[in-house]
C-alpha positions in Angstrom: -0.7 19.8 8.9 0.7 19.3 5.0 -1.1 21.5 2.6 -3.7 19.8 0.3 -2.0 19.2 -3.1 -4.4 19.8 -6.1 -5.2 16.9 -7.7 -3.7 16.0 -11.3 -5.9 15.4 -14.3 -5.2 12.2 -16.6 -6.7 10.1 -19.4 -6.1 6.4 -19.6 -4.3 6.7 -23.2 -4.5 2.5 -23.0 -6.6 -0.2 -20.8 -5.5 -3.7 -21.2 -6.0 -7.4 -19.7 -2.9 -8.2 -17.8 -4.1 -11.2 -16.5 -7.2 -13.0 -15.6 -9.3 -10.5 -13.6 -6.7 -7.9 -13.6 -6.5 -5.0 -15.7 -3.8 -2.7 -16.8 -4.0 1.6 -17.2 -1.6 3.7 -18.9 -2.0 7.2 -17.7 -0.8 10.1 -19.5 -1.5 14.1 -18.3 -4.4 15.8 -19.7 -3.2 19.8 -21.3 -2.0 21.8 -18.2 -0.8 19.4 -16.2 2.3 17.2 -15.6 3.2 13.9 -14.1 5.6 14.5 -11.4 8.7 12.4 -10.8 8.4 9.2 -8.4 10.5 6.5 -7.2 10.1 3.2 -6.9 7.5 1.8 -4.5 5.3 5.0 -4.8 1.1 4.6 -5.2 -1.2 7.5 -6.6 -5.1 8.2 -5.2 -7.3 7.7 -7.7 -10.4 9.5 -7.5 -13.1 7.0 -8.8 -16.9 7.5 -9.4 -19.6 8.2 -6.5 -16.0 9.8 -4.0 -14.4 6.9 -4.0 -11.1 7.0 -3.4 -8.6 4.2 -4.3 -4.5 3.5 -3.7 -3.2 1.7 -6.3 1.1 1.7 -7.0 3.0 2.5 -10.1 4.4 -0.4 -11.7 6.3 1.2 -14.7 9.8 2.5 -14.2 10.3 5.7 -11.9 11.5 8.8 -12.8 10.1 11.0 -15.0 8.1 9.2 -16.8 5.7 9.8 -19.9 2.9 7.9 -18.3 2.0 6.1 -15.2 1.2 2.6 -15.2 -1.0 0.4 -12.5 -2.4 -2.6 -12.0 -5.8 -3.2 -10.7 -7.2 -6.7 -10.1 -11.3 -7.3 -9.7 -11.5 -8.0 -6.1 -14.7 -10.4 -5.1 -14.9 -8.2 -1.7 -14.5 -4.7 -4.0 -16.0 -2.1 -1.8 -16.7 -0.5 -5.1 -12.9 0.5 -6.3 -12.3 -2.1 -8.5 -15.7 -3.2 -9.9 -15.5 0.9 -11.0 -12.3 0.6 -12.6 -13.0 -2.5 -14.2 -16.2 -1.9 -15.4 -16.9 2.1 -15.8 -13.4 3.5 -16.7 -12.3 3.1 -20.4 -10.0 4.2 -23.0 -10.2 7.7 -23.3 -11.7 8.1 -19.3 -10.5 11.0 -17.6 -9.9 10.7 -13.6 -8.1 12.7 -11.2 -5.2 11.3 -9.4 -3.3 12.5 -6.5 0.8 13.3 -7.1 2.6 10.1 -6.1 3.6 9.0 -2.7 5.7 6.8 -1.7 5.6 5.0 1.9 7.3 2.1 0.6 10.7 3.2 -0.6 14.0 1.2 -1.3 16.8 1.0 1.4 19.8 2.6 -1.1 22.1 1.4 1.1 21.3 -2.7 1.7 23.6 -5.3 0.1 20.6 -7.4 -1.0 17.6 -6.7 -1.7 14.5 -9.8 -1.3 11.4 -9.2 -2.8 8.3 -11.0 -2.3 5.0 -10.6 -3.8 1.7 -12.2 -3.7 -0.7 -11.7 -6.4 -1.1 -8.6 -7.5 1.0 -7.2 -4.9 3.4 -7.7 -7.5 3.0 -4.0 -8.9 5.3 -1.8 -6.3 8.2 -4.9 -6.2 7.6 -4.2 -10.0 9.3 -0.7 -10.3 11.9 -1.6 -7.7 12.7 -4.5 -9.8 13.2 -1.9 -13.0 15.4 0.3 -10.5 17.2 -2.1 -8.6 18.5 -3.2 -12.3 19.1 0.1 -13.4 21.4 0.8 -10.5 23.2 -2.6 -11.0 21.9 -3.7 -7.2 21.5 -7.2 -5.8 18.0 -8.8 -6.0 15.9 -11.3 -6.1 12.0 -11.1 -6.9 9.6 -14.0 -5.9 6.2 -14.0 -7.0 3.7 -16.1 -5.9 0.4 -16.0 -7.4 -2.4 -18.5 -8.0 -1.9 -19.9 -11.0 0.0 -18.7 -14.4 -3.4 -17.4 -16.0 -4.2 -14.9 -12.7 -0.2 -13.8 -12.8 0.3 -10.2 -14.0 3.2 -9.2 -15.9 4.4 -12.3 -16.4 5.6 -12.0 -19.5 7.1 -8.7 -19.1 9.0 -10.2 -16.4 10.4 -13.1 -18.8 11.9 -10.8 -21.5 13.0 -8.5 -18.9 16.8 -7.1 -17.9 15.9 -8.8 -14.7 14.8 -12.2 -15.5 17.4 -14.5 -14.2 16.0 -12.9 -10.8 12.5 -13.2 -11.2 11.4 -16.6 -9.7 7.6 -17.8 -9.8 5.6 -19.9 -7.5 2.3 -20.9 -8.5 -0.2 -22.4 -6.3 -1.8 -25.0 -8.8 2.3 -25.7 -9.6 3.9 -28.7 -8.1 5.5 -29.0 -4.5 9.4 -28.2 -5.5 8.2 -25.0 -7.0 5.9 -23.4 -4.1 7.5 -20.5 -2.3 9.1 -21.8 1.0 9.2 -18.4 3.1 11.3 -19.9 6.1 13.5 -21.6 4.2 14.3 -18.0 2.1 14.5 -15.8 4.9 17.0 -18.6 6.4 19.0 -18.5 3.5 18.9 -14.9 3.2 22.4 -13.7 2.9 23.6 -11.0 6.1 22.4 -7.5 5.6 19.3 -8.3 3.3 16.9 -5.8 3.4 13.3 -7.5 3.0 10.3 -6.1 0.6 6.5 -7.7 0.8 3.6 -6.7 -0.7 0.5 -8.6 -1.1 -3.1 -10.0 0.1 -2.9 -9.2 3.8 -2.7 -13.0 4.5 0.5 -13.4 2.8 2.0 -10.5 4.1 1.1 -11.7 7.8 3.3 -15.1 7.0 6.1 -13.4 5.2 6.3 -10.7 8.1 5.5 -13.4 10.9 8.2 -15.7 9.8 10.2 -13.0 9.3 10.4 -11.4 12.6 10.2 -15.0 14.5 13.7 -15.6 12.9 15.2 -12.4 14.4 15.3 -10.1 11.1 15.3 -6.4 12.6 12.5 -3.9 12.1 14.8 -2.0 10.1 15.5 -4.5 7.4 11.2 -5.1 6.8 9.7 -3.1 4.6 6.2 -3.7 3.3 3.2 -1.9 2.3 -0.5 -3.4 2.5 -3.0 -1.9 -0.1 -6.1 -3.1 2.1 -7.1 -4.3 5.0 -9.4 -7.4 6.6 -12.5 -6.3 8.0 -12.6 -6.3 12.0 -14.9 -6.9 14.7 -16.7 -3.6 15.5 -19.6 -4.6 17.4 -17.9 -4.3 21.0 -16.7 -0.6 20.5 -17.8 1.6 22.7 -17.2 5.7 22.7 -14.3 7.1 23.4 -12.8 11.1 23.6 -10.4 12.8 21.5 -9.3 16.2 23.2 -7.7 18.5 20.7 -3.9 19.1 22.7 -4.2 23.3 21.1 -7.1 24.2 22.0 -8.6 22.1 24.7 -11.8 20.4 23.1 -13.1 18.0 23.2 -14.9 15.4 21.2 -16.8 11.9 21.7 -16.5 9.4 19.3 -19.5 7.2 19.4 -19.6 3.7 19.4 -20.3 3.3 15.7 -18.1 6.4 14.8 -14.5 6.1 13.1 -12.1 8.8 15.1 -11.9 10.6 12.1 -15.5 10.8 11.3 -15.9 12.2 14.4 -12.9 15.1 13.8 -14.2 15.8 10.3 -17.9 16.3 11.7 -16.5 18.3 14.3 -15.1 20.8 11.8 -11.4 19.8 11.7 -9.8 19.0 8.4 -7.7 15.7 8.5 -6.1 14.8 5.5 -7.5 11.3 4.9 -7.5 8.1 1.8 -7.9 5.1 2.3 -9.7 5.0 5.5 -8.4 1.6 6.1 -5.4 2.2 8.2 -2.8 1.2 5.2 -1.8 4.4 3.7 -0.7 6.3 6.6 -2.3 9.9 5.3 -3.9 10.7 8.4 -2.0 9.9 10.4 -1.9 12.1 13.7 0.5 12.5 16.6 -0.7 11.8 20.3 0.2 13.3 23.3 -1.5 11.4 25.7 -4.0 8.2 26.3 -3.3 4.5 25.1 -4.8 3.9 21.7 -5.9 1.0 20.2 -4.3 0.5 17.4 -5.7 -1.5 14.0 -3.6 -0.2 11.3 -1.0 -1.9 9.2 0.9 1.0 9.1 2.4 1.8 12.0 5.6 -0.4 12.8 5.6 -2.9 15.8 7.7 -0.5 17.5 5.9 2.8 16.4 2.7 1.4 17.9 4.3 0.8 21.1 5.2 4.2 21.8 1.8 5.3 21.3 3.7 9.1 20.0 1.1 8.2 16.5 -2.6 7.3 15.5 -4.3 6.8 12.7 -7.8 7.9 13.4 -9.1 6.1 10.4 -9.3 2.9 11.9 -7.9 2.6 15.2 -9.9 3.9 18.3 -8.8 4.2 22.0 -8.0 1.9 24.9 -7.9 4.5 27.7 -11.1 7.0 27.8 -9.2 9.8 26.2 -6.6 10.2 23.7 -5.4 13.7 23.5 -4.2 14.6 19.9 -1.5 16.5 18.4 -3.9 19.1 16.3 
């Protein structure tokens, strides 16, 4: 099990309106600590009022930067995150964010590189646009978003190094401009490497139309920064034993897996608690799980080897973990 890291201290040196409902942080370190290197595609925890705890990725360039720059739009369905950073954190606000991590990481090696965003999913696709120029790689960026008014970074994007690539696609816009994912992914040229990131609906039809046209795992990469709510009412309990030492645990019916393990003493590295992030996850040595994430690949979930016990719960009576 990884070490907790100690969590950086930061001031928001500048808090701006990117677009309608979305707002913009600069993040710079407070005295006595540093901003760590990233690389493109990487997202910090942000440590929020009341223990929340939110994901949220760097949109400036990578490297090592003098601040860190994110995005954060005012979601309707906020469980809290957003509502607190639009309305609570300010110029001058201190907050404590995790080092960067990056689940979402550029293929060095692809000829072409396809990025599609929706919204404010925009924000990773928005470093790897910076480095994808800097290394004189092939790309393309397509944003769709509702309209102009809700699209962050838009104008960056049109004085940009990058934008001849940068093509928009509005949903208020007429019908020649509207993102046509089947026909892109058709026209895709051979060895593209595919990058989504978005509203979970959006990232369901890039990803469905994607695999139904044969593109390999290998070639998708995507990251989902929350998750639609599910059905709970039919769970029932379930046991986790612990593979080192032989215990065993119940979850109850109205239990997460990892709220059981963290009442039972054992320390699991968790975030988002959504099944998006991937920070708990936890290996499995035997049992079928029932898996809810949107982390785990397609493949990954079918060898039933990894669980995220944030979300998912079990299929077979027990699931014995890795711990």
């Amino acid at each position: 099990m990884s070490e907790p890291q100690t969590p950086v201290l930061v001031r928001v040196a500048r808090k701006r309106v990117e677009a309608l409902d979305i707002c913009g942080l600069d993040l710079v370190a407070e005295p006595g600590h540093t901003l760590p290197a990233f690389s493109a595609g990487a997202h910090i925890d942000v440590h929020l009022a009341d223990g929340l705890v939110r994901q949220y990725s760097l949109c400036n360039p990578s490297g090592s930067p003098s601040h860190y720059q994110i995005a954060v739009l005012r979601d309707a369905a906020s469980r809290g995150g957003s509502r607190a950073v639009h309305d609570a954190v300010r110029e001058g606000s201190t907050l404590h964010i995790s080092t960067p991590k990056n689940h979402f990481p550029l293929a060095c090696d692809a000829a072409h590189h396809l990025l599609l965003a929706g919204g404010i999913g925009i924000t990773p696709l928005l470093a790897m646009a910076e480095q994808l120029t800097r290394d004189g790689a092939s790309f393309e960026l397509h944003h769709a978003s509702r309209t102009r008014e809700r699209t962050a970074f838009v104008e960056h994007m049109a004085t940009a190094p990058f934008a001849r690539q940068v093509h928009h696609h509005f949903d208020d816009g007429d019908a020649a401009q509207k993102l046509d994912i089947a026909a892109l992914l058709r026209q895709a040229a051979p060895g593209t490497h595919l990058y989504t990131c978005g509203p979970q609906g959006f990232m369901d039809a890039v990803l469905g139309t994607a695999r139904a046209q044969g593109w390999p795992e290998e070639r998708l990469h995507f990251e989902f920064f929350g998750a639609a709510p599910v059905d709970t009412s039919g769970d029932g309990s379930f046991e986790l034993e612990i593979a080192s030492t032989g215990r065993v645990i119940v979850v109850q019916p109205e239990q997460t897996a990892l709220a059981a393990l963290q009442a039972a003493g054992l320390d699991i590295p968790m975030s988002c608690e959504q099944g998006v992030c991937g920070t708990c996850l936890t290996g499995l040595k035997a049992g079928v799980p029932d898996h809810r994430d949107h982390y785990l690949t397609p493949e990954e979930k079918a060898d039933n080897s990894q669980f995220l016990p944030c979300c998912s719960r079990a299929c077979s009576a027990r699931l014995v973990l890795d711990l």
